[in-house]
N, C-alpha and C positions, 0 to 999 in steps of 0.2 A: 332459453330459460335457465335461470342461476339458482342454486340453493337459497344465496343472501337476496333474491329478489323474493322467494317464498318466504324467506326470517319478513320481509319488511311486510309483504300486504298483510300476512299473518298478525305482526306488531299493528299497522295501522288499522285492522278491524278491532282487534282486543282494547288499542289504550281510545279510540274512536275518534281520533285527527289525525294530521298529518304531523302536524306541529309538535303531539304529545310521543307519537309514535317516535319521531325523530330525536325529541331529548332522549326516552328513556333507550333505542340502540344506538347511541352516541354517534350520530350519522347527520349531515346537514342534512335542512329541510330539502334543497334545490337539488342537492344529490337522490335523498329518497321519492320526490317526486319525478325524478325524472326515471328514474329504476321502474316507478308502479307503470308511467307511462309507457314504455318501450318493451315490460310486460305483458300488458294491454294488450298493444300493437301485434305483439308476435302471437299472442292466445286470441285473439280477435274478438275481444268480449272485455266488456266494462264490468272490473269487479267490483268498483266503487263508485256512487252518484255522490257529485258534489255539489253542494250549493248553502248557500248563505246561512243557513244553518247548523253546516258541518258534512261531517261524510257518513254516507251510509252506507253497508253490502246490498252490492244487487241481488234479486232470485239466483241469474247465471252466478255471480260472486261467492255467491252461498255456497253452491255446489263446488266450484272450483277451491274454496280456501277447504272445504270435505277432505279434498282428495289431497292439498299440501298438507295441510294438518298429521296428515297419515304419515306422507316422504319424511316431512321432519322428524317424527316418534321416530322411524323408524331409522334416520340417520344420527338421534340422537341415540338411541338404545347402541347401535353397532362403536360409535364415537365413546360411550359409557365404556362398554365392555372389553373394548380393545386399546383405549388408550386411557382408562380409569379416572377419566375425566369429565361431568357433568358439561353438557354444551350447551345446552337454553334452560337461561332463569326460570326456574318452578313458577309458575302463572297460578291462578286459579282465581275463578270470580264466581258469589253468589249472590243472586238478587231475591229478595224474601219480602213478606207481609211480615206482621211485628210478631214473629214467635220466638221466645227465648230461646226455644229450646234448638235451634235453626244459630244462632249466638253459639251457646252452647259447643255444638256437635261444631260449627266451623271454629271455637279456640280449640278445640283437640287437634283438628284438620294441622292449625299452626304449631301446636306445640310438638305435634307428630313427626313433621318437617326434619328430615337429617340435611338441608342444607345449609352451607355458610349464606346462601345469597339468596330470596325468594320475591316473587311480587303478589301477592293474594286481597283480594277487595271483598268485603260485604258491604251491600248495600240492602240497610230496612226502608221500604221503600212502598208506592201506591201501587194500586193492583196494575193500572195498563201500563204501567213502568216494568214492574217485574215481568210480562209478557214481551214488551219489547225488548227488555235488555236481554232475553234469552235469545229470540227474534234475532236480532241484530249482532247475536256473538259480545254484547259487550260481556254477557255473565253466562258462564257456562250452565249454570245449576238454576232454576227458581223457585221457592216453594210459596205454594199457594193453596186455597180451600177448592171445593166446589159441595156445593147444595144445592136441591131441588129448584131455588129462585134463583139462582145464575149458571148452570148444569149447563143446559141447552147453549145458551149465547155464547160460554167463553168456550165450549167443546167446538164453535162453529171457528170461533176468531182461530180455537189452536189447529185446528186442521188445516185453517185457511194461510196460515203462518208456518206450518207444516212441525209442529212442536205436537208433544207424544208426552202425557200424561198421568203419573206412575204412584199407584197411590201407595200410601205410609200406612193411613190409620184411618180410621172413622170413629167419630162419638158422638152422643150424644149432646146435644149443645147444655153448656155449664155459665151460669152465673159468676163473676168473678168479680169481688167485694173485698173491703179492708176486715178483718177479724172479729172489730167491735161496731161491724154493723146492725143495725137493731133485726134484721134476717141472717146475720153469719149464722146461727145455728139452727136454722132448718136443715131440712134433710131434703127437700127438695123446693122450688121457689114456682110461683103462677104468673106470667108477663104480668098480670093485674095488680101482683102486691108491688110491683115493682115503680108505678106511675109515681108516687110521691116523689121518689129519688134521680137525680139526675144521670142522665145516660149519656156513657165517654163512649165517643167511638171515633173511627180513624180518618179524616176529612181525605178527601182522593183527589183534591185540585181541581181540573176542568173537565175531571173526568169524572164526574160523578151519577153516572146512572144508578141504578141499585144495582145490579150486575156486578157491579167494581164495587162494592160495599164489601169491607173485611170483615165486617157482625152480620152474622146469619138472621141479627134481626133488626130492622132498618130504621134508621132513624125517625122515619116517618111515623110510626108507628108508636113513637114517644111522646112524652108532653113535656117533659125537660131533656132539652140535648145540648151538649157542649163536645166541640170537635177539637182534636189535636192531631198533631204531627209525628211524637213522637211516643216512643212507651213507656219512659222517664217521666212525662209529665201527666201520661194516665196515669199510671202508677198513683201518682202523687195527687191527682186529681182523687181519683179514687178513695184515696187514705181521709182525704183533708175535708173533703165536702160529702160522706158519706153518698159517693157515687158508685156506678157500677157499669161494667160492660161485660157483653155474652160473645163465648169465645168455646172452639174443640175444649178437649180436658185436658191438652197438652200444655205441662206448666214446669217452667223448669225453674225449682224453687232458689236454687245456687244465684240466679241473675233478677226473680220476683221478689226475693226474702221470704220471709214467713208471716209477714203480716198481711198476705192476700191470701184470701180462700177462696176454693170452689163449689160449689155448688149447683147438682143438677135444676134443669129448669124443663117444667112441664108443658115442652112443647114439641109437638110432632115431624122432627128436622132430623137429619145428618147429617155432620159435616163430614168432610173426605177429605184429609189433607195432604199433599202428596210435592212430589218433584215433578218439575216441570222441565223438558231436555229438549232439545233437536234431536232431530231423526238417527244421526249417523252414531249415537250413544255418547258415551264418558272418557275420561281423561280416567287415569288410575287415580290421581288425585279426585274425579268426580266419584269415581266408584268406592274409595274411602271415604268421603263428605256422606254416602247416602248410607253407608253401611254402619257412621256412627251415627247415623240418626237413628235409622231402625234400632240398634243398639241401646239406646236412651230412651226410645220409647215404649220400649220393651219392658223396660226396668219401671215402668210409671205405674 
């Protein structure tokens, strides 16, 4: 077992092919596959399932990229210190639901950055996506809600995925409308006054049970709904058609503007919004990612 065989299955769990793994450490594909093979062979354990749909980490995989993970830090830390020379590109991935404020706290992450070279991804994204991409190592960090009507379910899937659950903040659920709403200025809002107007809320693909619903309160539950993808075009759905979607209080006005407001709504919920990790904890890069969060939310 070689160091540069842990750089690669390392690389090819993070970029999540062979293919991507191999452009970005500038290494042929037939070379880096044959490395993960003879790998394999020698740890007697498949760290990666292949098939027609790409590559995934196995359970054992999981465990074993744990323990490289480690040897690397630690043979980059000793590589840093003694020969004052950074040796693996700054990585870091976060998979999120649509909260700005999650935007936010990850451009500080980047602008924090003292290096010349880094590779860092967010991805806004549907609730079983953000669970798998933790899951799977594609994204070290996820943030996600949980309330009393998907609590239960997604606390079973993260156990069962072996992912640890770490909350930020809880609120009360809040109304989120364009300014010159004919309710932007209540002081608090009743699901009831809300039926005229149309409800944005976040469509989850194939996955759509209410469980995986990003609005604490469910489409079903509406009489005008209109689903989108992105938060760019709530947003703007929002503004244009005197709509609205119910979301925590967490609103980071730098990336909403100031033409959406909040407002509380008179219903008996909590949301919990928090970071979603693997077991074996954070990168220092993960542990500043959640440290300006808390940091920003603080400030709200």
């Amino acid at each position: 077992m070689t160091f540069q065989q842990l750089r690669y299955a390392d690389g090819i769990a993070r970029f999540g092919s062979f293919n991507e793994a191999a452009r970005r450490l500038f290494v042929s594909q037939p070379t880096l596959t044959a490395s993960i093979q003879a790998l394999e062979e020698e740890i007697r354990t498949a760290v990666f399932s292949r098939s027609g749909k790409g590559v995934t980490v196995t359970r054992e995989g999981e465990e074993f990229l744990s323990h490289a993970r480690q040897v690397l830090d630690d043979l980059d830390r000793i590589g840093e210190k003694y020969s004052g020379k950074r040796v693996r590109l700054p990585q870091f991935s976060v998979s999120c639901q649509h909260y700005a404020f999650a935007v936010d706290a990850f451009t500080d992450v980047v602008k924090s950055c003292d290096s010349e070279e880094y590779d860092f991804t967010l991805r806004e994204t549907v609730t079983s996506e953000v669970i798998e991409d933790v899951a799977s190592r594609k994204s070290e960090v996820g943030v996600i809600y949980l309330s009393k009507r998907n609590a239960e379910v997604l606390s079973k899937i993260f156990r069962r995925r072996e992912l640890v659950f770490e909350e930020l903040f809880s609120s009360k659920p809040h109304v989120f409308l364009g300014k010159r709403h004919p309710l932007a200025r209540k002081q608090s809002i009743k699901p009831g006054e809300l039926d005229p107007y149309p409800y944005i809320s976040y469509e989850q693909g194939e996955q759509n049970a209410l469980y995986f619903a990003e609005e604490v309160m469910p489409a079903i539950d509406r009489k005008k709904n209109i689903h989108v993808r992105d938060r760019g075009t709530m947003t703007n759905l929002i503004l244009e058609l005197n709509g609205y979607t119910v979301a925590s209080s967490g609103l980071s006005k730098k990336l909403n503007g100031l033409d959406i407001v909040k407002i509380p709504l008179a219903m008996n919920e909590t949301i919990r919004v928090g970071l979603l990790r693997r077991k074996e904890g954070l990168s220092h890069i993960g542990v500043k990612f959640a440290a300006i969060v808390r940091e920003k939310l603080s400030l709200q």
